[in-house]
C-alpha positions as semicolon CSV with decimal commas, in nm:
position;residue;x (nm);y (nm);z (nm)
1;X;-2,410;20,101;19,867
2;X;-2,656;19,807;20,025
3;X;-2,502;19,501;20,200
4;X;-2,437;19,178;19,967
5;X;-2,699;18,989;19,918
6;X;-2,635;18,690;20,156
7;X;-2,884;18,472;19,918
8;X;-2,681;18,616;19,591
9;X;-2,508;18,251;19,514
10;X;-2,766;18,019;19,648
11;X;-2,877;17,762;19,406
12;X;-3,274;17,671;19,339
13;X;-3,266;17,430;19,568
14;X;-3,104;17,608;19,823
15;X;-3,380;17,839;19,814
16;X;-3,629;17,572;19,842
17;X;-3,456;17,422;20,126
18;X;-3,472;17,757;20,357
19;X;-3,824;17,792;20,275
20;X;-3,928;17,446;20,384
21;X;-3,772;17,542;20,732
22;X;-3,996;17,876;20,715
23;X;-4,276;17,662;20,608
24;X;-4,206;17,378;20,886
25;X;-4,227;17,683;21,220
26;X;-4,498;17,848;21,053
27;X;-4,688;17,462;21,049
28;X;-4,528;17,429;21,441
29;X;-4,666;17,760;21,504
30;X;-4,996;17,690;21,426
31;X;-5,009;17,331;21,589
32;X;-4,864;17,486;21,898
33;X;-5,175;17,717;21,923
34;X;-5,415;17,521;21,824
35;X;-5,346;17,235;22,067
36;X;-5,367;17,547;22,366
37;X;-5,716;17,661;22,236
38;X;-5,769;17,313;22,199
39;X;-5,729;17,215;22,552
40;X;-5,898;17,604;22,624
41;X;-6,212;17,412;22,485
42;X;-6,467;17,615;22,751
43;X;-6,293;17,955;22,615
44;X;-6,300;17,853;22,268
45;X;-6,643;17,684;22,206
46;X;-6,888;17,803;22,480
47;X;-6,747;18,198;22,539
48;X;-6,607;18,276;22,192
49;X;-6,757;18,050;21,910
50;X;-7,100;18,003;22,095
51;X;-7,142;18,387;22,199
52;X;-7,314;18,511;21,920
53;X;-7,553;18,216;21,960
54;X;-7,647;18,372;22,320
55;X;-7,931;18,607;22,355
56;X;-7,712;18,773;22,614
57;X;-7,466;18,864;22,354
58;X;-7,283;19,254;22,319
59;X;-7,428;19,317;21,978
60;X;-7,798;19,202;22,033
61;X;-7,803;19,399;22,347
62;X;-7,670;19,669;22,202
63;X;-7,844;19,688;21,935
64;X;-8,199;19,628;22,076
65;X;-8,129;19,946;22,326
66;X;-8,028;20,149;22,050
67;X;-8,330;20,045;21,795
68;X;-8,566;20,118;22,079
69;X;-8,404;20,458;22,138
70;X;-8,340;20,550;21,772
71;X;-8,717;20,471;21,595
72;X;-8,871;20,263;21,865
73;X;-8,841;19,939;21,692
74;X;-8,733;19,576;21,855
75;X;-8,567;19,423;21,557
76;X;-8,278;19,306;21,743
77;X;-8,463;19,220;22,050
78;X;-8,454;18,870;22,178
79;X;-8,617;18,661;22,417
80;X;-8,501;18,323;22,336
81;X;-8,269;18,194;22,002
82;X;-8,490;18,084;21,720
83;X;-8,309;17,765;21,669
84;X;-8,125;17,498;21,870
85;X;-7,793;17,291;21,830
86;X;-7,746;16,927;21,749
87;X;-7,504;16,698;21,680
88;X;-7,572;16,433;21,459
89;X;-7,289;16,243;21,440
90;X;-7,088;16,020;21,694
91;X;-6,758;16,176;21,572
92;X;-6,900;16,505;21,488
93;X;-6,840;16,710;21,802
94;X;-6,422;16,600;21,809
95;X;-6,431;16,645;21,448
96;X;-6,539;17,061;21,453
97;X;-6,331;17,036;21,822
98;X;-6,000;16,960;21,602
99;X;-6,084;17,192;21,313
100;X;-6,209;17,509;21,557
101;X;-5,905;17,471;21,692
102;X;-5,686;17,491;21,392
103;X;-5,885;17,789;21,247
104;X;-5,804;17,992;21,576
105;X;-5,441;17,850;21,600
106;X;-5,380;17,978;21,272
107;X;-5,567;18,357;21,325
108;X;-5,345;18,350;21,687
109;X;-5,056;18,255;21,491
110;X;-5,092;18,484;21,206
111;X;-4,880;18,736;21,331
112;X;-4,567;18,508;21,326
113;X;-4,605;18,343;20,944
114;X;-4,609;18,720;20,862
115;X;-4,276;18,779;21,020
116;X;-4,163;18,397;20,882
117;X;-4,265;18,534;20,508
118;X;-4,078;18,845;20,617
119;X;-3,763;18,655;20,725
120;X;-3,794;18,458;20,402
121;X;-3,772;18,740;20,175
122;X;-3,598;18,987;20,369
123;X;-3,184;18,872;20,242
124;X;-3,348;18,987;19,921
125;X;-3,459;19,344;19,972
126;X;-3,200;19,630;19,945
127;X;-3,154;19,884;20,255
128;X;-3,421;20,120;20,106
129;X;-3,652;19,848;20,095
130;X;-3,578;19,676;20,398
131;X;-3,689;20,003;20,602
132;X;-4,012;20,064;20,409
133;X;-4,115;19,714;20,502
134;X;-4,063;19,751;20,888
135;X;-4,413;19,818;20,926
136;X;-4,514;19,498;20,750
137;X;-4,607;19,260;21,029
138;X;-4,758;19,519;21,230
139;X;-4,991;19,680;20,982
140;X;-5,078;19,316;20,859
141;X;-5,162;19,203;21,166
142;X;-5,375;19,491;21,257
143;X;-5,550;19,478;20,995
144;X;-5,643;19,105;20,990
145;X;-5,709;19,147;21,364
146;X;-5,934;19,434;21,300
147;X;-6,145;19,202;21,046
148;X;-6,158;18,924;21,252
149;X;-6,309;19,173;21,515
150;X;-6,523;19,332;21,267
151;X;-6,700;19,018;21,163
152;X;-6,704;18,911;21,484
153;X;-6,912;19,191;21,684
154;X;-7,127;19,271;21,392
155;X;-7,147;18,997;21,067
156;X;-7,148;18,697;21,299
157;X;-7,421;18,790;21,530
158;X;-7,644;18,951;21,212
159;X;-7,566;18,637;21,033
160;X;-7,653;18,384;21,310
161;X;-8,007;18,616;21,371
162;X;-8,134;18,601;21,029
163;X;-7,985;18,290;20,909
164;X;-8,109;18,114;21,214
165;X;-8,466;18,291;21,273
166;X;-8,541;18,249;20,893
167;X;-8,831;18,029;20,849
168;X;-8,955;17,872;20,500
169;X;-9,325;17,779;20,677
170;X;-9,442;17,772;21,013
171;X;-9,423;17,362;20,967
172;X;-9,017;17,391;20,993
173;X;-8,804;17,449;21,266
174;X;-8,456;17,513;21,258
175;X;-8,211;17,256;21,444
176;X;-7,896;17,332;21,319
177;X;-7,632;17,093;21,332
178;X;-7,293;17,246;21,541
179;X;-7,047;17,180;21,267
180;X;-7,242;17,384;21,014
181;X;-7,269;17,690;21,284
182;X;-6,902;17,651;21,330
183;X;-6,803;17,652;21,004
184;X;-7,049;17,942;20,932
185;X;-6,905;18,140;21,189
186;X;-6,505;18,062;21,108
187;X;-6,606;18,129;20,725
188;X;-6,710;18,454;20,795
189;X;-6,422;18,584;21,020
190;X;-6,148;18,448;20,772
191;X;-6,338;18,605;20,490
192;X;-6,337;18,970;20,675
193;X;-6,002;18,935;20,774
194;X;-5,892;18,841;20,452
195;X;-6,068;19,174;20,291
196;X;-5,918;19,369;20,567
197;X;-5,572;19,309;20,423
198;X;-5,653;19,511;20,062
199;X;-5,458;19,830;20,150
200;X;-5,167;19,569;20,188
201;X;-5,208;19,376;19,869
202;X;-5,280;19,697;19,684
203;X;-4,966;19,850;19,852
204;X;-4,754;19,527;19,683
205;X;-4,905;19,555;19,333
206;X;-4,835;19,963;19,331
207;X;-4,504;19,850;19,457
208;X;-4,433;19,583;19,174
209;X;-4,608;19,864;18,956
210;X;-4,898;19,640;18,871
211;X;-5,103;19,938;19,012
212;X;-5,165;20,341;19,029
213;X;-5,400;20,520;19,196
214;X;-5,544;20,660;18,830
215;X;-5,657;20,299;18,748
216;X;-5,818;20,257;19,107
217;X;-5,998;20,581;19,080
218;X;-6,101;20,488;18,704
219;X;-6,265;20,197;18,860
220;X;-6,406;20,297;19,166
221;X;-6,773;20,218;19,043
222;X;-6,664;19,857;18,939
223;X;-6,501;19,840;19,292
224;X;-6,819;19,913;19,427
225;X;-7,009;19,614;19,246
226;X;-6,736;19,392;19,367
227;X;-6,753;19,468;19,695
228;X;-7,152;19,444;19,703
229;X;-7,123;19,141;19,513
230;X;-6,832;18,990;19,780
231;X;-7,094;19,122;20,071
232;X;-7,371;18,938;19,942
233;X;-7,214;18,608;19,974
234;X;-7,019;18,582;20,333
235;X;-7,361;18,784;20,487
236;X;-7,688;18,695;20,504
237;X;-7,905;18,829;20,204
238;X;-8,056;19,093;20,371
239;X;-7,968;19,495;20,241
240;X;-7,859;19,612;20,668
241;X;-7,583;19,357;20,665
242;X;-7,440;19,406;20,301
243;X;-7,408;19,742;20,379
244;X;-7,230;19,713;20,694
245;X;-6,987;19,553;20,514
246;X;-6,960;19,685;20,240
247;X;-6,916;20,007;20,413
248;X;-6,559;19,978;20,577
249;X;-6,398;19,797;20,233
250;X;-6,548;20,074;20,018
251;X;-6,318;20,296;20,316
252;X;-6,059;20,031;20,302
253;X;-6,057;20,144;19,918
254;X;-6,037;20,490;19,938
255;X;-5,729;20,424;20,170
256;X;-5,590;20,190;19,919
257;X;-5,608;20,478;19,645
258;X;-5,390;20,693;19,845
259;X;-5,131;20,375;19,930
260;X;-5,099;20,297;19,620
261;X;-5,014;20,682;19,526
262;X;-4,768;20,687;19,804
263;X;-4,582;20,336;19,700
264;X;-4,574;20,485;19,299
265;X;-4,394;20,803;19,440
266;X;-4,183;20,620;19,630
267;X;-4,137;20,392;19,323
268;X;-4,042;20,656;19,112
């Protein structure tokens, strides 16, 4: 027999009162990192955020030795960035200082709101459940680091190349301003992280039995339109880099078939 619930005779309110302390250290949390990578503002903006604006970056290095090797081409070979950075505005550069800072504090501290969202509905879960949800935070945060790394080493760098290099005439050159690079680049990790996490979600709905693995397999072409279509629009519109996405969620998926036929036998 499971251990009372210790949440069993808690009013509405009650509830709403322990979440708002959840909420309030998850909000801490967050602040608390952001105002280190905040004062880390060499780390932060000129080795991490800035790196894939370097010609002297991992992935255009290593891609321009293995181009040349592979069909002697020099696609990914770069003397010099097409395009400079400018600020444009005389708050600009504390403005995207603040908000870089957030971002990160809140992919550093993502780790911990898992395992505050975990606290929260933990009184709730029976034994059974309890132990099938050890995992959680670990898995979760594995998989949003692996995302973050993903877009990171390979969208970010493919993005900045073509999206900066890409000329409408001859006439135009491309000074982009910083707070659009930085808000190009923290789009893009968030939005890979965030995909990262499907085995997870679809793990929940099989759980809540909102899901099998049938209706996933049923729809595996649709799942491929989605995930073409969800490419597309945090890459740049060229076919190499929506298929270098589109690549690891279509594995992601074929993962999530099998968790979701593992959480419906356990369900049954």
């Amino acid at each position: 027999m499971g251990k009372e619930n210790p949440r069993a005779e808690m009013s509405f309110l009650q509830h709403l009162e322990v979440m708002r302390w959840h909420i309030v250290r998850s909000v801490i949390a967050i602040l608390t990192m952001a105002i280190i990578l905040f004062v880390q503002k060499e780390w932060l903006v000129d080795l991490v955020l800035l790196g894939p604006a370097k010609v002297d970056f991992f992935t255009y290095d290593f891609f321009c030795r293995w181009s040349g090797r592979l069909w002697n081409g020099s696609t990914f070979c770069m003397d010099e960035m097409p395009f400079s950075l400018l600020n444009v505005e005389m708050a600009g550069q504390f403005s995207v200082h603040i908000w870089v800072s957030l971002i990160g504090g809140f992919i550093f501290a993502f780790p911990y709101l898992l395992w505050e969202v975990w606290r929260f509905v933990k009184p709730g879960l029976n034994d059974r459940e309890r132990k099938t949800s050890k995992w959680f935070i670990f898995i979760c945060s594995f998989l949003f680091g692996l995302g973050v790394v993903f877009a990171y080493f390979l969208i970010v760098p493919l993005s900045v190349q073509f999206l900066g290099g890409y000329r409408l005439s001859e006439f135009v050159t491309n000074q982009i301003t910083i707070s659009s690079y930085l808000n190009t680049v923290s789009s893009i990790l968030l939005a890979c992280a965030i995909l990262f996490e499907l085995p997870m979600v679809v793990l929940f709905l099989s759980q809540a039995g909102l899901l099998t693995p049938a209706w996933m397999r049923k729809y595996r072409k649709h799942a491929l339109v989605v995930t073409l279509a969800i490419s597309a629009i945090i890459t740049p519109p060229d076919i190499s880099s929506q298929i270098l996405v589109s690549i690891p969620v279509l594995i992601l998926y074929e993962i999530s078939i099998y968790v979701s036929a593992f959480a419906n036998r356990k369900r049954a």
